[in-house]
N, C-alpha and C positions, 0 to 999 in steps of 0.2 A: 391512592395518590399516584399518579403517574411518573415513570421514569424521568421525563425533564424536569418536573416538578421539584423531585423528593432530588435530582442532581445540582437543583439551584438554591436549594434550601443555605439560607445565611451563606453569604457569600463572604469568605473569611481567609486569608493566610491559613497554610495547612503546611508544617513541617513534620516529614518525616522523622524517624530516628535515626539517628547513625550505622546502626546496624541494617535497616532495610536499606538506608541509600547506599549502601554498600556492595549489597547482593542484586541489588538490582541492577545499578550501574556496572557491575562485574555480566552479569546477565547478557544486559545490553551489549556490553564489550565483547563477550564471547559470539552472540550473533552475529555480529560485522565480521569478527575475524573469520569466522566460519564460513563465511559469504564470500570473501575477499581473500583470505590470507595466502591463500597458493598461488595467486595471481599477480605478484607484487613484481614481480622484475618484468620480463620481455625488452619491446624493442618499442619507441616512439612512434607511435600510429595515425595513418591519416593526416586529421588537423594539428597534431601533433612537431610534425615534420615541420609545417609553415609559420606556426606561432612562437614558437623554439629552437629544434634545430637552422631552419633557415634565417632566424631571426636576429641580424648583428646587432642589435640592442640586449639581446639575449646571454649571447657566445661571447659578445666582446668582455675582453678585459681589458685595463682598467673600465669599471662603469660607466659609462657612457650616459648620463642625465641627460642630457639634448635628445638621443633620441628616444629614450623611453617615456619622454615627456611631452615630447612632439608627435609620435610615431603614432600609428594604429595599434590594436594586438596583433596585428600581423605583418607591422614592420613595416608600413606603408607611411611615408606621412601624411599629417590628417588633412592636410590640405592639396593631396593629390588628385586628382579624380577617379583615380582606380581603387581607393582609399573605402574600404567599409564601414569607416567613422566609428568601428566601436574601439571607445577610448576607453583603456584599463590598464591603466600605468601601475597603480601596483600588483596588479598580479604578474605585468611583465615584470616586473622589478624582484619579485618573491622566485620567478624562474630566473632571473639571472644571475639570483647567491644560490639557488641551487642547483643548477647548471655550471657554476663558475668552481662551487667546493663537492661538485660528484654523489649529491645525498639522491636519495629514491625518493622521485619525484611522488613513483605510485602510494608509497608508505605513507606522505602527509598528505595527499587523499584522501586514502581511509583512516587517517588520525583525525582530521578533517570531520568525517563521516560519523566517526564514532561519537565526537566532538557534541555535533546537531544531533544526531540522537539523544543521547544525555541530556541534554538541553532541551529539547523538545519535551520528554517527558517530566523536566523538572518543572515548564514554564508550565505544564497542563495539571500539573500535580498541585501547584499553589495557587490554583482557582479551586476552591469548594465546591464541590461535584456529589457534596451529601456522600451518602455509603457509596458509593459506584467510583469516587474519585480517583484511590489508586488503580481499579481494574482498567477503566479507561484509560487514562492515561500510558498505562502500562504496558496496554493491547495496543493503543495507538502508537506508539515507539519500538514497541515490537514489528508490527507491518510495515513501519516506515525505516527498519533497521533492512531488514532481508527483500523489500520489493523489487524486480529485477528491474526493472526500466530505470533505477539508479547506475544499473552497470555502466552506464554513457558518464554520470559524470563522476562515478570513485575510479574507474578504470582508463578512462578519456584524460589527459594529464591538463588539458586545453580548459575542460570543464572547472579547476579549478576557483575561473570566476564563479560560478554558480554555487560552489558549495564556501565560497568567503561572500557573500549574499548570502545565502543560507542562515551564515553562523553570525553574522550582524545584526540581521531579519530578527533571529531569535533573540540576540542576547537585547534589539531593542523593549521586543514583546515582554520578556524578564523583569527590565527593568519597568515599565509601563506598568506591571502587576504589584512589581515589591517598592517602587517608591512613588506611587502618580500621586501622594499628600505632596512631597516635594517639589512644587510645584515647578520653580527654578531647576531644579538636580534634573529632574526628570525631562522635563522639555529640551535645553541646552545637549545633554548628552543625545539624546535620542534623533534632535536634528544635528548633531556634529558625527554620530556613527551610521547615517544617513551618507551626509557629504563625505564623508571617508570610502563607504561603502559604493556610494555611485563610480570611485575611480577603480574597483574591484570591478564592478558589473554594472551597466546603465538601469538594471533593471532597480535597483536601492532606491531611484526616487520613489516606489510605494509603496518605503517602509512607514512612513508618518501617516498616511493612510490606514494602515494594517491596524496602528497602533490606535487610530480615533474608535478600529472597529471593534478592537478589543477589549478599550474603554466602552463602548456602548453596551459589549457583553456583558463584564463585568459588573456593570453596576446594574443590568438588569433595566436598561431605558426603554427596552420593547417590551415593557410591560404597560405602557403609559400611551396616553393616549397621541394620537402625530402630532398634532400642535408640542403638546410637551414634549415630545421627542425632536422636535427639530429645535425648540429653545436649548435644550440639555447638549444638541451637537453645534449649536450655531456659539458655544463659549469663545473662551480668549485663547485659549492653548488650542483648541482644534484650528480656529482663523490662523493662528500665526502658524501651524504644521501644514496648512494648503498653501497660505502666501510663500512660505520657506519652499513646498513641493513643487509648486511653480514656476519659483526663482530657482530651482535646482535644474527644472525639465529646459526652464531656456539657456541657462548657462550650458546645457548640452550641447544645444544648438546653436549658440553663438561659436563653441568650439568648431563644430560642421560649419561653420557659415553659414547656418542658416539652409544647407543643400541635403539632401537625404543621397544618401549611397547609390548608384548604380547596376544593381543585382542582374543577375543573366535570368532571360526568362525561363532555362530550364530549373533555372534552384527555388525557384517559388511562382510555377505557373498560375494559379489563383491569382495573384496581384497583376498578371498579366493577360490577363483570361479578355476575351475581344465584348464583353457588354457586360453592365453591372449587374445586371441579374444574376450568370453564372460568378463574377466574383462573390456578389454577396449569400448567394444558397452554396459556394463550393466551399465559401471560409464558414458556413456557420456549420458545415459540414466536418471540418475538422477539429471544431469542439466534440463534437462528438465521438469523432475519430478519437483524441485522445484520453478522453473516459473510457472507450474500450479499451485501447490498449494499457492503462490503469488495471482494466479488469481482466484482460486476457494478457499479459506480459511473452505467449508463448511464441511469439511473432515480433521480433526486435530487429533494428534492422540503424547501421551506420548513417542512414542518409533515404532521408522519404523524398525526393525530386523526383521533377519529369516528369513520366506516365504512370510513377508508381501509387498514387491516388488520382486518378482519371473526374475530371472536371466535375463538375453536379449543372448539368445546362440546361435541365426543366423539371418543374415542380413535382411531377409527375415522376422520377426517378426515385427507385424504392428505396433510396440508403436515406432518403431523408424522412424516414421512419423513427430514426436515431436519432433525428434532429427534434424531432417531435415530443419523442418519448424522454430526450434531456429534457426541454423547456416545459413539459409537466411535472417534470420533477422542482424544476425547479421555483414553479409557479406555485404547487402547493405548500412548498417548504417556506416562500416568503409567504403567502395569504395565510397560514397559521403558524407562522413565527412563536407567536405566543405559549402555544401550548408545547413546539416543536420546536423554540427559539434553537438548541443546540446543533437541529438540521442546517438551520441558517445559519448559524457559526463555520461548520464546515465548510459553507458553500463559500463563504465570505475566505477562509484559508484558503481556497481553490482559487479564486477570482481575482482577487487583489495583485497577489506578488504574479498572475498568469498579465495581467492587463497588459505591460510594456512591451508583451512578446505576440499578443493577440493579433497584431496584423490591423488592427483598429482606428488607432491615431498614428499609423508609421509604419511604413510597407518594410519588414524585416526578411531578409537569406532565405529562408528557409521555408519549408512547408509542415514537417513536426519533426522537433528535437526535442530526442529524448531527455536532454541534460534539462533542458527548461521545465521539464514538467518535476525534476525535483524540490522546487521548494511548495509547488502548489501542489502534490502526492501529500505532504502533510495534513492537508485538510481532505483527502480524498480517505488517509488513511484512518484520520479522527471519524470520516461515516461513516465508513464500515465498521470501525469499533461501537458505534454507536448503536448502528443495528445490529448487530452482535448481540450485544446488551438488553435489546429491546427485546429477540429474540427468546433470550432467558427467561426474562422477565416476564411472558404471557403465555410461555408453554408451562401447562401443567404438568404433561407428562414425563418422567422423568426418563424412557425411552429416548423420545424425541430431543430433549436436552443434551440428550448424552451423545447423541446420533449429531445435534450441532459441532458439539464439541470436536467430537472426532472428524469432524470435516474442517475445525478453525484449524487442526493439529496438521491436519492433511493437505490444506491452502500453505502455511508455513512451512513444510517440509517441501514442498511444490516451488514455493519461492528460495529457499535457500541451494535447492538443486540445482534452479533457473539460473540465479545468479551465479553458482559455481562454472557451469557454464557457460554462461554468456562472457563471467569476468576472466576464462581462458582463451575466448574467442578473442578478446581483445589484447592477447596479449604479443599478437605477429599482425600483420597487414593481409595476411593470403585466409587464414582463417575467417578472419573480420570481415573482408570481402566476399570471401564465398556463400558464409551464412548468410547474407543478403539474396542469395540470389532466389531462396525460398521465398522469401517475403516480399519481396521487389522482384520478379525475374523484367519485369517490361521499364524498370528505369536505367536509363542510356549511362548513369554517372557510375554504376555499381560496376557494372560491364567495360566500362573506361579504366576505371581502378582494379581491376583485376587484370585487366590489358596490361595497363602501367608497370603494372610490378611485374605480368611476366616478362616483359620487354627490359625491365633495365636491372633486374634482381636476378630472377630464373633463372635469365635469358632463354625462356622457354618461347621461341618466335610463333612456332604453327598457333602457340594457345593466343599468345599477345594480337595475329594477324587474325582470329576469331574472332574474341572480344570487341576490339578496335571495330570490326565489319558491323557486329552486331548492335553496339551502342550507335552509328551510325545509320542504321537500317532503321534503330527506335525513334531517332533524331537527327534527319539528315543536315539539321544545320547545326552540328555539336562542332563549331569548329576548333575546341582545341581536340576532340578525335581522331578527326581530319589530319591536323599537324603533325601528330603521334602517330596518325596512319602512313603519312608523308616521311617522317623521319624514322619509320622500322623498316620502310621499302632503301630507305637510304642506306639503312647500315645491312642490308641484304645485296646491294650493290646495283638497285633497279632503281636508276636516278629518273628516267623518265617515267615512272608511276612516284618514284618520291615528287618530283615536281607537279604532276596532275592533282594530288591531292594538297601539298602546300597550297596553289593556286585556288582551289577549291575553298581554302578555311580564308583566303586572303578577300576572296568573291564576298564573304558572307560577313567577312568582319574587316575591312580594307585599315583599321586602324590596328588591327594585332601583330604589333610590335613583335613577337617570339614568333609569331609568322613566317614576317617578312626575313627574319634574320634566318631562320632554317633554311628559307628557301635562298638565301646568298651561300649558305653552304653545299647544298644540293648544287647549284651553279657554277662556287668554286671548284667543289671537284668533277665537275664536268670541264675543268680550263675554259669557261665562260668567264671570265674575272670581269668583262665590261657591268656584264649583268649583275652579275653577284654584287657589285660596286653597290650598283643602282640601290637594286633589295636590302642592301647594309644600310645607306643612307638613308633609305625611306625609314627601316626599322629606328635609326635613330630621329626622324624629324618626328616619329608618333610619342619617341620615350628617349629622349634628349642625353643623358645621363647612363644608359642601356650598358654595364661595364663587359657585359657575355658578348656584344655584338662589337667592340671594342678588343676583348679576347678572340675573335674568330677573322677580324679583319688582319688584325695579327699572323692569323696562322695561314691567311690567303695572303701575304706579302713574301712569307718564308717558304712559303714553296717555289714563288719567283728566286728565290736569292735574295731577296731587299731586306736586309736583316735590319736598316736603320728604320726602315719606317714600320716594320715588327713590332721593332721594341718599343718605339714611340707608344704601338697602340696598344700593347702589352704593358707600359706602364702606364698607360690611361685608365687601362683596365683594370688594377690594385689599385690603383688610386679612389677608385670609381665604388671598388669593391674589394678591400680587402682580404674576406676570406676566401677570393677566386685562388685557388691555391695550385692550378694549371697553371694559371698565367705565369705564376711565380719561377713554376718549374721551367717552363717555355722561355724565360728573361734568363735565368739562369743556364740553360743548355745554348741559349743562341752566345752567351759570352761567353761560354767554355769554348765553343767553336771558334770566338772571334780570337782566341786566347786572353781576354779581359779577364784575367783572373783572380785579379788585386779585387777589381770592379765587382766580379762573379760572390765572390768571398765576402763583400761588403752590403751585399743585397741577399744572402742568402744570410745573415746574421740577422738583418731586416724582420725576412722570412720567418723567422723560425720562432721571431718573438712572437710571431700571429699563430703560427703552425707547427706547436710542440711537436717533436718528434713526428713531423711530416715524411712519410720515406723519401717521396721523390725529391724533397727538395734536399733531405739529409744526403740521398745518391750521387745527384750535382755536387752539390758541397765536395763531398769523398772525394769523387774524380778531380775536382778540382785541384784538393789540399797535394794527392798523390801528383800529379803533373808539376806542382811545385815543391817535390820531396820531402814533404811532411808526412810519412809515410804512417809513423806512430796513429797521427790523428786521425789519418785518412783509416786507418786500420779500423780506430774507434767505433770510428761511425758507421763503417760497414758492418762491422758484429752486433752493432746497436741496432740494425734494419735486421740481420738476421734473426737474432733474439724473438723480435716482433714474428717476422715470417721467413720461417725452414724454409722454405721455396720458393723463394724469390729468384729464379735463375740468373736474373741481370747482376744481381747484387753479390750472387755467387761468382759470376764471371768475372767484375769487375775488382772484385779482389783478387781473386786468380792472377788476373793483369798487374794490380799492384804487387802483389809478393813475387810474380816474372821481374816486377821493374826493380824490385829490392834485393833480389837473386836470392830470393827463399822460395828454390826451383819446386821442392815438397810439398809444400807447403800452398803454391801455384798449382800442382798437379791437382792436390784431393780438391781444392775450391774449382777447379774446371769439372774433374765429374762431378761433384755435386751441383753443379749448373746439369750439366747434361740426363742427371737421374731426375731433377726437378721438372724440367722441359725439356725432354729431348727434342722434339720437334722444334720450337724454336732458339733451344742456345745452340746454333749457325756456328759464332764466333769461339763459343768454350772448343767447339768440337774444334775448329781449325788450329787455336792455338796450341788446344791440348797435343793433337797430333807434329807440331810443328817442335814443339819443347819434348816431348818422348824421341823424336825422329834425333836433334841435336842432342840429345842427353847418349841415344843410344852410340852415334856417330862418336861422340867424344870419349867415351865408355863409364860413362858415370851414371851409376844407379840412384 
């Protein structure tokens, strides 16, 4: 009797004991943490930053429903044009109670993780698989517990959509196994955690899908002949699960208007590729691509753009060997289904929940993401356990058995390795980055992002003026490279190469808005202010509402003196954007200056409700309270900023100065050198005071 055979024999509910589902589930549990658990803190990475931390639907508090209901997951709303339309209201929603009460984001990840695991092998465990049921199953949540190309989405915080799809995905398959007599219970739920499930991840519409294919396994309908097999799927609960998946895929699209996103042609050149030949051989290329990297995980990488998989433009190009040697496989697995139905099962896990990201029906960001290939690794890792198994089963020799074995043992220790370190690579932006550059060294975006961070982290410039060259070199029309090229010559004080290259990204993209606004500060600090006007105002006719070019027209009026039409634009600018938390401090120092200090006091109360324990606006405040003789408070708040940071020189000084104004001359001394030991170079002012209060302490003769 052959392996599928004697694995399909009576198809029945199969409950473990308590005692195995215990050990096994602990099992399982120990491999996730083993993979993951050193990896749990770090710093918010990459897509991280944009979907979260920059995210005021996120950060705000109180909850703000308008925009997490309105917005993109990246905080755009959906009817913008810059807008990438993917709508996932609650998983913004799940980052902004855990963002708002400080829990580790990374921890319900891999609880998350461990979550679908479990479930995976419970839902594979209660299909009767004959004598092989628990190995299978067991092997297969095992592979799919430790594979590294998970690393994207347990370590990835952004990924979260994909693994609450995941655990939806599953818990429908669960219930499609343990109650489909219920004909009502079953249906209703499965399309209600469906529609739940699509506001986690657009990809959920093909969960009712998954579940017709499961039903088909299940009961064994590829055993029958096609006719009978298309009556047995054409029933009433499969119709109303496509009419319902239908009505799920438009109501997507009525959300978009009906418009698909706008993607840049470096983040998914295939969809942009100049004749349909090389799109259609470059995308059937990338299935392939990622069944290797399924099979080779030793090659990971943040972001596949640009040239880092280079076009397929004639038939004749050897990588579509791969492409070849996929659609044999996959052609014999469906022409003998019957005998080999379980290969098609697999295939069917692989293909289903991949459909929405295929690039097929809806040109998607991206060129391969690792996070998407997590819920379709399930069925990759259901075949390999399969031939696994098959394996066993025809070798006689008990050598050769033993010699597989030690190589299943040897792929797992391979994968728990991989992912230990791949899930530490993820846990800073410079590591994450750099590991790219093995695997990608020819995509412009890897080279950008390492630019990036040296330029506004490091401040490591020679590296950042590298980078920035080089992603340019790969893709001369990268124009936010350009811009970041333009604005590191800026702050190096070479305004006429900052301007050569702002002009450059503005050539290539005349509507980029952060463009045009760099290049009005390039200008302004050139005292061009005609210009700079200009360039501010074009930035805002592209992006109306723009609260940064608001904040910077501000600080081109103050350097005139014009401190009324400053603050006008500086309160456009919170208004516009509340967590500009510059602007704040900018409203607040130009009214210390003006002596509005009632005013000062009443806006930094504002302030603070948005920007707990913000220093610089805490600083204002301080100076403020002390000019008005509240000297206790103003004290406060200064120990409250040093607390945070020993060396803050200003904040040293500036007490210094309060305890001079309060004549606790002592007390003034130590707070002026500890400016001066903090930053000697620039506390200027500790040094002059200091010396001016020692000069009259000595003059008067008091120590």
């Amino acid at each position: 009797m052959s392996l599928t055979r004697e694995m399909f024999i009576n198809f029945k509910y199969y409950d473990d004991n308590i005692l195995t589902k215990s050990v096994t589930t602990l099992y399982l549990i120990a491999l996730s943490i083993l993979c993951y658990g050193h990896a749990l803190d770090g710093t918010f990475v990459f897509d991280d930053r944009v979907a979260i931390v920059e995210n005021l639907a996120v950060t705000q508090s109180p909850t703000n429903y308008t925009a997490i209901f309105y917005n993109d997951f990246w905080g755009t709303p959906l009817a913008n044009n810059n807008s990438h339309k993917s709508y996932r209201p609650l998983t913004t929603l799940m980052f902004h109670y855990e963002y708002n009460f400080g829990w580790n984001m990374k921890r319900l990840n891999l609880g998350l993780h461990i979550l679908n695991t479990v479930l995976l092998w419970r839902m594979l465990v209660r299909l009767e698989f004959g004598s092989y049921r628990r190995k299978l199953s067991l092997l297969t949540a095992s592979l799919f517990a430790v594979h590294p190309v998970h690393v994207e989405a347990v370590s990835g915080i952004v990924s979260r959509a994909d693994l609450m799809f995941a655990l939806i995905y599953l818990i429908s398959m669960i219930i499609t196994v343990n109650y489909y007599n219920s004909r009502y219970l079953c249906s209703l739920t499965v399309l209600l955690l469906s529609a739940v499930g699509v506001l986690f991840k657009e990809t959920s519409v093909c969960i009712p899908l998954a579940c017709i294919a499961l039903e088909y396994t299940r009961r064994q309908w590829f055993k029958l002949t096609a006719i009978q097999q298309g009556k047995r799927l054409l029933n009433a609960r499969s119709i109303i699960y496509i009419i319902c998946m239908i009505l799920l895929i438009t109501w997507r699209f009525w959300l978009n208007n009906f418009e698909t996103p706008n993607f840049h042609q470096g983040d998914n050149p295939v969809a942009h590729a100049d004749s349909l030949k090389t799109r259609i051989l470059s995308q059937n290329y990338l299935y392939a691509k990622n069944i290797y990297i399924l099979l080779d995980p030793s090659q990971l990488s943040f972001d596949w753009a640009f040239e880092c998989i280079p076009l397929v433009k004639n038939v004749w190009d050897i990588r579509l060997l791969a492409v070849l040697t996929l659609y044999m496989f996959v052609f014999y697995a469906v022409t003998n289904r019957r005998e080999n139905f379980l290969i098609t099962f697999s295939l069917g896990l692989c293909v289903i929940p991949y459909l929405p990201a295929a690039g097929i029906f809806l040109q998607v960001g991206f060129v391969i993401a690792e996070r998407v290939l997590y819920v379709p690794s399930m069925g990759f890792s259901f075949c390999v356990a399969i031939g696994y198994l098959k394996l066993l089963t025809v070798t006689q020799l008990r050598t050769l058995k033993n010699t597989f074995k030690i190589s299943l043992a040897m792929v797992m220790i391979f994968h728990i390795l991989r992912c230990r370190q791949r899930a530490a690579e993820w846990l800073v932006e410079e590591t994450l980055f750099t590991s790219a550059l093995s695997v990608c060294r020819n995509n412009a975006k890897v080279h950008y992002n390492i630019a990036r961070l040296a330029q506004n982290d490091a401040k490591n410039y020679s590296k950042a003026f590298y980078h920035y060259h080089e992603a340019i070199r790969l893709y001369p029309r990268y124009e936010a490279a350009l811009m970041n090229l333009g604005n590191l010559y800026r702050e190096n004080g070479n305004l006429n190469a900052a301007e050569k290259y702002l002009q450059k990204a503005i050539k290539i993209a005349p509507n980029f808005a952060t463009a045009w606004m760099n290049l009005g500060i390039v200008q302004a600090t050139a005292r061009h202010q005609e210009k700079a006007l200009v360039s501010y105002q074009t930035a805002l006719f592209y992006r109306p509402n723009y609260a940064n070019v608001f904040y910077n027209m501000g600080n081109m009026y103050v350097e005139g003196k014009q401190y009324d039409k400053a603050l006008r634009f500086w309160k456009q600018a919170v208004l516009l954007k509340p967590q500009l938390a510059k602007a704040y401090q900018n409203i607040l120092t130009a009214l210390d200056a003006l002596s509005r200090f009632e005013e000062a006091l009443n806006v930094s109360e504002e302030a603070l409700k948005l920007h707990r324990n913000n220093s610089g606006i805490l600083l204002v405040r301080a100076n403020v309270l002390g000019k008005l003789t509240r000297y206790e408070e103003a004290e406060t708040l200064y120990k409250l900023i040093i607390a945070k940071e020993p060396f803050n020189y200003l904040c040293h000084t500036n007490l210094g100065v309060l305890y001079h104004r309060w004549n606790k001359l002592p007390l003034a001394i130590v707070q002026y050198r500890r400016a001066i030991s903090s930053d000697p170079r620039k506390a200027i002012t500790a040094k002059e005071n200091l010396s001016k209060l020692i000069s009259k302490l000595s003059n008067t003769g008091d120590n």
